[in-house]
N, C-alpha and C positions, 0 to 999 in steps of 0.2 A: 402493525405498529412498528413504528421505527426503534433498531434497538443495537443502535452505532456499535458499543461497548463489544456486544456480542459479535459484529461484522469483524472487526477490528482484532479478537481474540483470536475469528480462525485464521485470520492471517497469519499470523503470529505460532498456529499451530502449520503454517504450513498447506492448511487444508484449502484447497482452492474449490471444491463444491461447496465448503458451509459459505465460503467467501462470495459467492457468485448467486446463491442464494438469497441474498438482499440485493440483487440486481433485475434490473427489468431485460424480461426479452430481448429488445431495442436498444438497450444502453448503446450510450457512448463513451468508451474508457479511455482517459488519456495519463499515460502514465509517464514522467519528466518531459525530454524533449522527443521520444518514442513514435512513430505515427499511432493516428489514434485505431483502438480498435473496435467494432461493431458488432453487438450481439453478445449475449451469454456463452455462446459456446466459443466462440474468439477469445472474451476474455478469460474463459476457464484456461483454453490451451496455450495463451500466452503468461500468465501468474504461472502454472503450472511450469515450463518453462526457463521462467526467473529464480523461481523455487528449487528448482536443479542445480543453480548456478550458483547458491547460496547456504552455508549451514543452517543457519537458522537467522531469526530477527524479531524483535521485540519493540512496539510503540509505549513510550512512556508521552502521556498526554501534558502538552501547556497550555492549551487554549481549546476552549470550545464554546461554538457561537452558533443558534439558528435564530433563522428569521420565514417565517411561514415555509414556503416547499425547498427553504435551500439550509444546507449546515454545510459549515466549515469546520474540522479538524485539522490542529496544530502538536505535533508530536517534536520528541527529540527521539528518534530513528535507531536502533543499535540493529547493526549486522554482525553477523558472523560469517565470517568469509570461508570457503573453504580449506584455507590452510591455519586455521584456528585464529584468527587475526579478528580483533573486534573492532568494529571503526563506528561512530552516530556520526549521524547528521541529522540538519531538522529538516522537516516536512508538513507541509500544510495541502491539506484537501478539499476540494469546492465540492459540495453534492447537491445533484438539484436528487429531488424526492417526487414520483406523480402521484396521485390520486391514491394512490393505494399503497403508498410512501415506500414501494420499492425507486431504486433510485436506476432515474433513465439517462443520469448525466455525472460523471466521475473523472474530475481533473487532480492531477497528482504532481504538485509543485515540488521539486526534489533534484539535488545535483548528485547524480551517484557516483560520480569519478572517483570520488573520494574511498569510495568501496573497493573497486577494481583496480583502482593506481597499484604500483610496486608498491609492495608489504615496504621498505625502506621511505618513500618518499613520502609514502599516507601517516596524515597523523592517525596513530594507531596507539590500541593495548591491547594486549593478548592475553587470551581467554584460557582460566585455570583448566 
């Protein structure tokens, strides 16, 4: 049973096996303009990775839309960067879903410049 909400939270914790865990074996993960990456354990160790480079991050959802084996997710993004600096952006997510509605297909539309630019030049707020 697909159960987005709960994909979506371990992100958000950080946790890159509950994350990877609604993924198929085979997936293909594509995350902003990134090469894409193949397999569950690719994307474990690449999230894993990003999650290093990151304090934390939270989706707050604006849109959600499925239509048979695909759903789209629409967030407004907030990071925390590692020197306390919070920056969103939005992001929108393509998932196809197979048969057994782990998902084999994971495209992630997202400008992250905005994250890593100088703390000066990103529009930023900073985090109590």
């Amino acid at each position: 049973m697909r159960n987005l909400e709960q994909m979506f939270a371990a992100v958000d914790r950080k946790d890159a096996d509950g994350f990877v865990a609604h993924l198929s074996e085979h997936v293909v993960f594509q995350f902003g303009n990134a090469p894409e990456l193949k397999g569950r354990q690719a994307v474990a160790a690449g999230v894993t990775d990003f999650f290093n480079v990151i304090a934390g991050l939270r989706h707050v959802p604006i849109g959600n839309w499925d239509n048979g084996d695909y759903s789209i997710r629409c967030f407004m993004t907030y990071y925390r960067r590692l020197d306390g600096i919070e920056v969103s952006v939005p992001c929108a997510c393509f998932l196809h879903h197979e048969a057994t509605d782990l998902i084999d297909d994971y495209r992630i539309y997202i400008d992250l410049a905005p994250v890593f630019a100088n703390a000066v030049a990103a529009p930023a707020t900073a985090v109590a």
